[in-house]
C-alpha positions in Angstrom: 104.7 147.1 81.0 104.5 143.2 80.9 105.7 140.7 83.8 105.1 137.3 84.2 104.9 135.1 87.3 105.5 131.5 87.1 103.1 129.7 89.9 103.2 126.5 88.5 105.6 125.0 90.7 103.1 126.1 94.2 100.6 125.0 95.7 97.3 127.4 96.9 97.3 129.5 99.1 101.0 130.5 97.9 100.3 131.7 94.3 97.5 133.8 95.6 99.9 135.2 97.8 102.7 135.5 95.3 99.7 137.2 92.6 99.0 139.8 95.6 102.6 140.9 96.4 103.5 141.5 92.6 100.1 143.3 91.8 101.2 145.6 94.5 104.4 146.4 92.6 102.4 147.3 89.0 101.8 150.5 87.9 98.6 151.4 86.4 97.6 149.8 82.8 100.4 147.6 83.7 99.9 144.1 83.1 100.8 140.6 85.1 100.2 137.2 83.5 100.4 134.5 86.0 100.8 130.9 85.1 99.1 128.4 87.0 99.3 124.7 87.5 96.2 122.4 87.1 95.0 122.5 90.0 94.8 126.3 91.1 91.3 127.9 91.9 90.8 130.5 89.2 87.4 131.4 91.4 90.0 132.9 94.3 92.2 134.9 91.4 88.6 136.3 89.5 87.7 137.8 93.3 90.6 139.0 94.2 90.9 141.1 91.6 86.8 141.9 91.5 87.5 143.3 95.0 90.6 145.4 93.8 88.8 146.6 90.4 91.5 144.9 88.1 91.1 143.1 84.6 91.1 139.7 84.7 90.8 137.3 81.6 91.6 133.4 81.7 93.4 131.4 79.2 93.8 127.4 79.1 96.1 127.9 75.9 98.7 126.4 75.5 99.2 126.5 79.0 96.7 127.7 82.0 97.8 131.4 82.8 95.5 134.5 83.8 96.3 138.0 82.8 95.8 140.6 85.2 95.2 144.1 84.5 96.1 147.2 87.3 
């Protein structure tokens, strides 16, 4: 499945927060874009999910979002 989390609207540390608690809610092969506002640190996304072996890709188009695999 696909599930979206709109972060735009938060300030870090609370979209990292809010990316952690629905990752822990996926299934395997199940698949979470978050969108981010402009100034969100993609660098504390990319290792969270290096340290939890999870797909991650990065996309500025049209609007900044990552796409996180489980």
């Amino acid at each position: 499945m696909e599930y979206q989390l709109d972060t735009r609207e938060y300030r870090c540390p609370l979209p990292l927060l809010m990316t952690k608690n629905a990752v822990n809610t996926l299934a395997p092969n199940d698949v979470l874009t978050v969108w981010l506002a402009a100034e969100s640190d993609i660098e504390d996304f990319r290792l969270f999910c290096e340290e939890q072996h999870f797909s991650f890709v990065v996309s500025e188009h049209p609007q900044r979002n990552i796409k996180i695999t489980k």
